[in-house]
N, C-alpha and C positions, 0 to 999 in steps of 0.2 A: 357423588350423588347423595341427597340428604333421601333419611329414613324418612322422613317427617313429612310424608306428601299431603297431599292437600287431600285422599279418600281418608289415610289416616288422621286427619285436621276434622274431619268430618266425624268421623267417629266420634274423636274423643270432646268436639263440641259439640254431638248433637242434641246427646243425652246429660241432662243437666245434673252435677251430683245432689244428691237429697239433700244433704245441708247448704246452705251460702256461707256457711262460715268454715265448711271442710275447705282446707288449702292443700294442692297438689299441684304438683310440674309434669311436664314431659320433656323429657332427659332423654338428647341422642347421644351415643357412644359410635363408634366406627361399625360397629355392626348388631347392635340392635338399638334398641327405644327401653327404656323406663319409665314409668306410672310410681313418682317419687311422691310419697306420704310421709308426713312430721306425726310422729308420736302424740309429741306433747298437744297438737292440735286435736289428736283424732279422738285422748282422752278426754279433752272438755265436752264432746257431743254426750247428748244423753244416752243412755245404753241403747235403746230403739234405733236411734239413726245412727249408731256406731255397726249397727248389724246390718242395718237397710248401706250403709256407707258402704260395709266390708262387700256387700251381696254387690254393688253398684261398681266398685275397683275389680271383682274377679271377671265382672261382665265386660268391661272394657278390656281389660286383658286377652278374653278370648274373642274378641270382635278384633282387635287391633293383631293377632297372630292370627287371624283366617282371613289376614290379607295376605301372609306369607312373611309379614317381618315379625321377626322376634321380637316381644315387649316382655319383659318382667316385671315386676315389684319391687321397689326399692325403699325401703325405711329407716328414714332419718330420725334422730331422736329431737329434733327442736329444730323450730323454722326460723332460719336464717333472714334478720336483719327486719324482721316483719314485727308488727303488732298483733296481738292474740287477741279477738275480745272474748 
């Protein structure tokens, strides 16, 4: 049975992240979810939406674990296969 349901689909698309240019995934694992953030992305944001960003990832985290499934945080140092702008 996937973690990934379609309230938690809801969630993590309802609420749009404050940059268009922040890039993140949601990563299932056998028994929980991750909310995967790139470093090297989250340093280009200017320091206001790095904080509006970070304030915008702990929300979703606790919206996505008061469904009952476990979600973490997971950070990757550089996004894989992507273009930065």
């Amino acid at each position: 049975m996937s973690l990934y349901t379609d309230e938690v689909r809801r969630i993590v698309k309802t609420i749009k992240a404050p940059s268009r240019h922040f890039i993140y995934d949601v990563i299932e694992y056998p028994r929980w979810l991750t909310l995967r953030m790139y470093r090297d992305n989250f340093e280009l944001l200017p320091e206001d939406m790095r904080v509006s960003t970070a304030m915008w990832m702990q929300e979703q985290l606790k919206r996505v674990n008061a469904t009952g499934i476990p979600c973490y945080l997971e950070i990757f140092e550089s996004v894989p296969n992507r273009r930065i702008h």
